[in-house]
N, C-alpha and C positions, 0 to 999 in steps of 0.2 A: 504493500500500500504506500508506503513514502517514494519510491519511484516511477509511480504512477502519473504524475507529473513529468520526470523527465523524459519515458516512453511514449507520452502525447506530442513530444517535440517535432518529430517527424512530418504530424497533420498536420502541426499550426506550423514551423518552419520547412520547407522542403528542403533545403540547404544543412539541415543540422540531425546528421542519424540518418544520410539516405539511406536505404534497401534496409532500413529495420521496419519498415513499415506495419509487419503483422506482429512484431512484437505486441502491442496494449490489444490488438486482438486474441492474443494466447494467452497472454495475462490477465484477459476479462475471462476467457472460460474455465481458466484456474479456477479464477477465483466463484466462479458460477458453482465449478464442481465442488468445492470446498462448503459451499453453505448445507450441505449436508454431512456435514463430518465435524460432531463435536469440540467444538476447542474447551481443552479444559488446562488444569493449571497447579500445579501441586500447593502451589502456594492458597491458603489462605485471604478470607476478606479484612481479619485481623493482623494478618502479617504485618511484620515491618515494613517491607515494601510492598504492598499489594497491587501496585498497580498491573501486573498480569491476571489477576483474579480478579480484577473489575474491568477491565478493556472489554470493548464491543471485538465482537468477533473478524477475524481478520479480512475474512473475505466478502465482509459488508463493506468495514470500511475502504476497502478496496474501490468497491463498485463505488462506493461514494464518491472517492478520489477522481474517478474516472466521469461520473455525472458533472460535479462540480468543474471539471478542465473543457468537457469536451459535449455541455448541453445540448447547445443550439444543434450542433452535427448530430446529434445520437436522433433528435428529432426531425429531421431530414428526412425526407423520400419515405419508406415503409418502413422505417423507426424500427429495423428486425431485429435489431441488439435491445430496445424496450421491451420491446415485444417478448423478448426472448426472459431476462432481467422477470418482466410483470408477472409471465405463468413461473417462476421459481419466487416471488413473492408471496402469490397465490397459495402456493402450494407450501412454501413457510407459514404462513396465517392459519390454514386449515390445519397443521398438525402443532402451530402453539396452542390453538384454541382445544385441544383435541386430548392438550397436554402428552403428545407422542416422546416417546426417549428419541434424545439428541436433536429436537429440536432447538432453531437459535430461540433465545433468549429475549425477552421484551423490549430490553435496549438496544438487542442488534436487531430484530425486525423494524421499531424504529428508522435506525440507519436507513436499513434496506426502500423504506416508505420516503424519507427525505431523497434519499437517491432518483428514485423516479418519480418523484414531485420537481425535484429541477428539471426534469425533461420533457414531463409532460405540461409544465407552466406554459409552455409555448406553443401547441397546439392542442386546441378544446377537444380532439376525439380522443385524447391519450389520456388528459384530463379526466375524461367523463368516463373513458373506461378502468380506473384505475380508482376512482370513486364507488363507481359499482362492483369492483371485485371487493371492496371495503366492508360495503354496505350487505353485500350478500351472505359475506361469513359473518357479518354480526346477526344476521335473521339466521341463519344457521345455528350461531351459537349460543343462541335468545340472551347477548346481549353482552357478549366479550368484552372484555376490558381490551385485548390487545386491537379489535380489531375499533372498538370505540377510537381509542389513541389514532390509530394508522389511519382512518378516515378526517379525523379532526386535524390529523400533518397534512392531508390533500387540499381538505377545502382553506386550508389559510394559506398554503403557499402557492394555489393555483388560482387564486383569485381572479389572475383576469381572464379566465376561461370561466365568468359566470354562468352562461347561457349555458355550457355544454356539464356545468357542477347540476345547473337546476336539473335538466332532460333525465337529470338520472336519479338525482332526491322525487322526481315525480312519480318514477317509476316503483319505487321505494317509499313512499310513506305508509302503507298500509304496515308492511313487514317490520318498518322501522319503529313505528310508534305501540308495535304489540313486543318488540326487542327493548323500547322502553321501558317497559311492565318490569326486567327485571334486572336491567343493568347498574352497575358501580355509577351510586350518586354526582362524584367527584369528574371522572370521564364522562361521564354523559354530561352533562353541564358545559363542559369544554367541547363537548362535539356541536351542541347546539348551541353556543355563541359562536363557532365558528363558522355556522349554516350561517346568523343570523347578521353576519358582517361579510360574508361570501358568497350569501346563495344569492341569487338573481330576484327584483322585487317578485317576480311571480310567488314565489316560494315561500314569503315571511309569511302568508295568510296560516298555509296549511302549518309554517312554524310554530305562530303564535297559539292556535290550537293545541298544538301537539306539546308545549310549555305547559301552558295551563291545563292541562289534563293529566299530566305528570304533576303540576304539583299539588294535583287536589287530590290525585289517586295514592300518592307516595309523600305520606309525612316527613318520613328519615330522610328524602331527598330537597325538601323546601330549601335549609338554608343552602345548599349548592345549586339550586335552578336560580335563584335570584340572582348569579352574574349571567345564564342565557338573557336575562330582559336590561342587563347592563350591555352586554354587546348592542342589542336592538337598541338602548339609548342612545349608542355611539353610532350604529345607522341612521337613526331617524337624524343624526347632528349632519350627518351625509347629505340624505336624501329627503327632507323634513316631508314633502307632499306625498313620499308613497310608504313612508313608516310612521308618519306619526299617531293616525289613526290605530292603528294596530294595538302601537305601544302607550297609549292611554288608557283602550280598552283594556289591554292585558293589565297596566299595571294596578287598576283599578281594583281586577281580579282578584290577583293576587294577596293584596291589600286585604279586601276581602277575606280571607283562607286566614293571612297571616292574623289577621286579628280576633277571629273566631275562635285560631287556638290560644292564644295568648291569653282570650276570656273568659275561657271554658269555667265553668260555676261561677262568672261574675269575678274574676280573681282582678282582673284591673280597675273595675269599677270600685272593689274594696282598696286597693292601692292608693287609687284615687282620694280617695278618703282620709288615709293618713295623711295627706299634706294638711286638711283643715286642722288637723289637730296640734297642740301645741305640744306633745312630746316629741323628743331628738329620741330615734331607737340606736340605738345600736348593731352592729351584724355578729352575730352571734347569740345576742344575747335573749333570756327568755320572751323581751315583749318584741323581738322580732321573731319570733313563729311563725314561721307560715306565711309572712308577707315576701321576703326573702324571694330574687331571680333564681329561677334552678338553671342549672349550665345549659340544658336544653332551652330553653324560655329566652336566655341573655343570646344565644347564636341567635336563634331567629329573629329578633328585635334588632340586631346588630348587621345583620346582613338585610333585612327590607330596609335599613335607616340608609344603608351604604347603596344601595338600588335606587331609592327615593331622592339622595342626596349629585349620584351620578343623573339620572332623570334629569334633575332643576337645574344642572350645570351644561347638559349637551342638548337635550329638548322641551326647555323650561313650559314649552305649550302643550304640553302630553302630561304636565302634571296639573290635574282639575282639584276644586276643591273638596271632590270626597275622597279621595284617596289623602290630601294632605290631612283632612281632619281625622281619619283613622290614623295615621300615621304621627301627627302632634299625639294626639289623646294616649296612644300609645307608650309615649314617649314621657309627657309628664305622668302616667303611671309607674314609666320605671323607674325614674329618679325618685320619687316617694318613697322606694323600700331601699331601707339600707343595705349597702355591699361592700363586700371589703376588692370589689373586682369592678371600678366605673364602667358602665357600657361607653368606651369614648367613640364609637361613629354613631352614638345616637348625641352626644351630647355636640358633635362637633355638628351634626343636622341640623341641631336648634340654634348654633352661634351662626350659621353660614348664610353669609350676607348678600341675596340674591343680587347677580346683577341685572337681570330680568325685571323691566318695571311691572308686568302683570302677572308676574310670579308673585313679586314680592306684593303687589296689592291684594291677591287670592291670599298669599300668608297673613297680611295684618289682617286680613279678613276672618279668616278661621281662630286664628290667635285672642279675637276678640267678641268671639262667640261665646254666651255663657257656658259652667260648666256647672250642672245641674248638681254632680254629687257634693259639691263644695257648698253650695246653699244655704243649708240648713246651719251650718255649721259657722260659716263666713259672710251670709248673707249675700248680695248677688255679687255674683267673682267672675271673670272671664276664665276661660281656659288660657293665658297669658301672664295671669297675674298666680294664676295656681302652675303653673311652671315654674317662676320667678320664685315662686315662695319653698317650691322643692329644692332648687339649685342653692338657695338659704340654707334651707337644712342641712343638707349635701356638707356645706361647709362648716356649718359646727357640729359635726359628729358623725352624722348618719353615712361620709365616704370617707375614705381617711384622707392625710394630711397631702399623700403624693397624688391626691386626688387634684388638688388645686388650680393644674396646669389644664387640664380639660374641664375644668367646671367654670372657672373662672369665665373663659372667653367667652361661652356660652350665654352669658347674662347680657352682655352688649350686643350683640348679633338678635337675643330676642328683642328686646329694646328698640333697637331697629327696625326689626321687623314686626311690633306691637305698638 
């Protein structure tokens, strides 16, 4: 693999290495033959020097060496060296997913996937078919992590072969959105932000669906689907008139789900509550019982704040005011209960000083909405002024002291925006 480079000399110079010409020819079917023959390594991942027991496999990086030098050519005429390269892809994918002995390895099928993503970048049928061989072992394998990953390397590095990524996610939704049902949270999230900034607008519709029905079907998966509708915010920043609609709708959704579970028996609207009162709780202590963020409650709060907060900065007109009122109300729920762990991307939501004037006038707006549960207790309060009064608390006791730095900002930015 490190001479891979100087064996390209010949096609880019013809003056330098004449008549070795089929050398990086024989050296690519080594290395073809090679990706079924184990590389292993006596050495240890603990070893002293491990780097042989972590290297990608030789004869990936190889081919890599050889896309990277010699793309544009490999995609010329009938591309028979991709071609060739694709079905030993293929056929790597189906026996990782298969878990067969001596297949490569995650990081070296990787490799193998960027390899012929450089080559196929430059013509959309090479593209489209190399998506589909993706998409086909993940319906195969109701829902492979490797073969999630390898499709999520195509659609981001062959982007401008939009039109020829869609013709083949079209052909693939059905299989793809039931490979949904049972795939790794974390990959799948990554495969569908990279549809949702790479697929062609045809395709964000059946996207946007196929998001929101994963995240209503798959709880364990909410806090990771909420950067798929981060990528669609940095679309709709693209292309505002054929994603924005989408990405209001969805994020509303979302919104929706996300706050149903956060309220399950009323828990926020009890949250809500403690701010009226005049006790500092403490986090641990007995009269914080029960009010207390559970680690699952603080992700999800933390990743719709980081989705909502992305939204307002790339297509501030995709966030209307029912998703921000769920989304506040939320929010001064969670600073009401003491934690020794501050939610800071919800607190940094609340400081962040739109620069959207009809953003920020939809925020003073909801910010100055009353807030029913504080009433009785404070007599009429907006939900602004019961924020303000948590981020108080926050500071004498209820966060601790390295709290500061994120609670502090937070007060001007409401202020601002109140």
């Amino acid at each position: 693999s490190v001479y891979v480079p100087v064996l390209a000399l010949p096609h880019r110079q013809p003056g330098v290495g004449q008549g070795l010409e089929l050398a990086l020819s024989r050296v690519l079917e080594l290395a073809r033959f090679s990706l079924s023959v184990p590389q292993e390594s006596s050495d240890s991942a603990e070893a002293a020097f491990p780097f042989r027991a972590k290297q990608d496999h030789a004869g990936a990086v190889c081919i890599l060496k050889l896309c990277m030098g010699c793309n544009q050519e490999l995609a010329g005429g009938g591309a028979e060296v991709f071609q060739a390269i694709r079905a030993d892809h293929a056929t790597q994918l189906a026996r990782l997913l298969q878990q067969a002995p001596g297949a490569l390895q995650p990081p070296s099928l990787l490799v193998l996937t960027q390899s012929l993503s450089l080559v196929a970048q430059h013509r959309g049928e090479l593209a489209g078919g190399l998506l589909s061989d993706c998409l086909a072992a993940l319906a195969a394998a109701a829902g492979g992590t490797a073969a999630l990953t390898s499709a999520a390397e195509v659609m981001q590095r062959c982007r401008a072969q939009r039109d020829a990524l869609g013709a083949s996610l079209e052909t693939a939704w059905p299989s793809f959105a039931e490979a949904c049902g049972h795939a790794e949270p974390e990959p799948l999230a990554k495969l569908l932000g990279a549809i949702a900034e790479g697929a062609p607008v045809g395709s964000l519709g059946a996207l946007s669906r196929l998001i929101a029905q994963a995240f209503e079907r798959r709880a364990e998966a909410r806090v990771a689907l909420f950067s798929a509708a981060v990528s669609l915010a940095h679309r709709a920043k693209e292309e505002p008139v054929a994603a924005a609609g989408l990405l209001e709708e969805l994020l509303l959704g979302l919104s929706q789900i996300a706050w149903a579970e956060l309220d399950a028996g009323g828990a926020l609207g009890q949250r809500l509550m403690l701010v009226a009162d005049p006790m500092v709780r403490h986090s641990g202590e007995a009269e914080a019982t029960g009010c207390e963020l559970s680690e699952r409650e603080r992700a999800l709060l933390e990743a719709w704040s980081r989705c909502v907060w992305e939204v307002g900065r790339h297509a501030p007109h995709c966030l209307g005011l029912a998703a921000s009122r769920l989304v506040l109300r939320a929010a001064a729920a969670a600073i009401a209960a003491p934690t020794q762990a501050p939610p800071a991307r919800t607190l940094a939501l609340l400081g962040e000083p739109w620069s959207d004037e009809a953003l920020r006038a939809r925020w003073r707006h909801t910010l100055d909405e009353p807030a029913a549960e504080a009433t009785s207790a404070l007599g009429l309060c907006s939900l602004g002024a019961l924020v303000m009064r948590g981020l108080l608390k926050a500071l004498v006791g209820q966060m601790p002291i390295t709290a500061v730095g994120v609670v502090v900002p937070a007060a001007p930015g409401l202020v601002g925006g109140g």
